[in-house]
N, C-alpha and C positions, 0 to 999 in steps of 0.2 A: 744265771744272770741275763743269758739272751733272753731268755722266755720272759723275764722279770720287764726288761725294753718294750718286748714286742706287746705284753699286756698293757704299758703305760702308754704307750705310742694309739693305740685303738682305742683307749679310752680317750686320751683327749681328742680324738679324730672323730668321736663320738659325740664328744663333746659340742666341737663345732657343729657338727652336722646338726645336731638339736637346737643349736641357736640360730642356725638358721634358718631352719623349718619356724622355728616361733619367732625371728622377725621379720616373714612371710604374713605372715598371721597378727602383726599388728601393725597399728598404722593405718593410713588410707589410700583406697585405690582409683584415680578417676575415670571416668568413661563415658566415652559420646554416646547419645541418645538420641537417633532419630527418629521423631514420629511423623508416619504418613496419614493422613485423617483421610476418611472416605467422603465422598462427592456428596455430602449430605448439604440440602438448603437451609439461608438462617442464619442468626449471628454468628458471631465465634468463640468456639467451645472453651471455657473454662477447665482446664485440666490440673490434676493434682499427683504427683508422684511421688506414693508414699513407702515408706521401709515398715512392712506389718511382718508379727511373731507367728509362731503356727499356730497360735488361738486367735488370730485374726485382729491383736490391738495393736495398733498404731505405734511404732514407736518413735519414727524419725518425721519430718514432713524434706522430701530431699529436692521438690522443686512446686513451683506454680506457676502453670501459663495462664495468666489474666491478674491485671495487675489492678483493679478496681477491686476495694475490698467491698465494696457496697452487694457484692454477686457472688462473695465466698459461702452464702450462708445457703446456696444451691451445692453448692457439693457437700449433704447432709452429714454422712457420717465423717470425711474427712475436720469440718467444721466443730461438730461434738467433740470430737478428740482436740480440735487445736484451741478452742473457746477454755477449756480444761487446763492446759498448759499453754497460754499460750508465749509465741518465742520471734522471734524480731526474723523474718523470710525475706526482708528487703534486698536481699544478696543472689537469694536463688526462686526471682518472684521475674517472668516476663511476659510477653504479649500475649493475647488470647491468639487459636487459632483456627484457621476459620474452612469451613468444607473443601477438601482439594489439596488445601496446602500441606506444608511438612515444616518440622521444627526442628532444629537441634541444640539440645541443651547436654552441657557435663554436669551427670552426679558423680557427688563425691561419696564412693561407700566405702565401709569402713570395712576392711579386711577379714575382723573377726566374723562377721557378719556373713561372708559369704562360703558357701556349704553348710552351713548352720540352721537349718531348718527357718528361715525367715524366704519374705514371698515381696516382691516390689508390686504395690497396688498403683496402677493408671486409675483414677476415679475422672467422670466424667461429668460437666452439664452445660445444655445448649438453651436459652430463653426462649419458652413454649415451646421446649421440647422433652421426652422422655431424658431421665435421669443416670447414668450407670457408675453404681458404687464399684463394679469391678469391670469395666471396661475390658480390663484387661489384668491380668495377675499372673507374676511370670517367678516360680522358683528362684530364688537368687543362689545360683549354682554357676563354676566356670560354665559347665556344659550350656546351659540359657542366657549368659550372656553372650557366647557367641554365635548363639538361634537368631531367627527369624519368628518373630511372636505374634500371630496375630489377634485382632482385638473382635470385640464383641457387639460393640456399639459406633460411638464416631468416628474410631480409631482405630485405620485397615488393619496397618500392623506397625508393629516398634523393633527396631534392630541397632546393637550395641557394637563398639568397637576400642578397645583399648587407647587412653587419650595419650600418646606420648610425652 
């Protein structure tokens, strides 16, 4: 009868433990995003922060710095994917930003999502200036969210911090 307890006892303690690992695991997580842009001259950059699968498609669009649509059609591949779907960003759409400065926005990413083989693309573009589809592309791993990432083109580098 004891043994009969002590199996029923770690089973539901097993139990628990599994529900809570999987609601870890769904739901959404947020998180500050600061970007530092390098000293480059010129207007101000058009940036796009997107949620892409390990075959490189697009699947979320999770911010927009430059709120002029007339200049989304310069961040080529990000625009091909959203011209396809597209979906109302008025919420998570703000200011361009311009050589020097820095930005801070909260994504909202979806838990499942993170360790899962998906990658957060920075897509970049500056008027008369070169173009960067991956500015910057950062594993979405606990481990790189809590990195220092730096970027390849307008954008020194991008560093995250859990939004409480």
């Amino acid at each position: 009868m004891q043994l009969f307890r002590k199996a029923t006892l770690l089973l539901v303690l097993m139990f628990f433990v599994s529900l809570a690992t999987s609601a870890q695991n769904t739901g959404t997580s947020k998180y500050k995003c600061m970007i530092q842009m390098t000293n480059y001259m010129g207007e101000g950059a058009y940036l796009v922060v997107s949620l892409v699968d390990a075959k490189d498609n697009y699947q979320k669009t999770l911010y927009v710095l430059g709120s002029d649509k007339k200049w989304y059609r310069n961040l080529k591949e990000w625009h091909k994917a959203f011209a396809k779907k597209p979906t109302n960003i008025s919420a998570i759409t703000g200011a361009s930003v311009t050589g020097g400065d820095r930005s801070v926005v909260v994504l909202e990413l979806d838990n499942a999502t993170i360790n899962s083989n998906y990658k957060l693309r920075f897509e970049t573009a500056v008027e008369d200036k070169p173009y960067y589809v991956k500015d910057l592309e950062i594993p979405l791993t606990t481990e790189s969210l809590s990195a220092k990432s730096e970027g390849t083109g307008y954008i020194r580098y991008v560093r995250f911090s859990a939004n409480q």
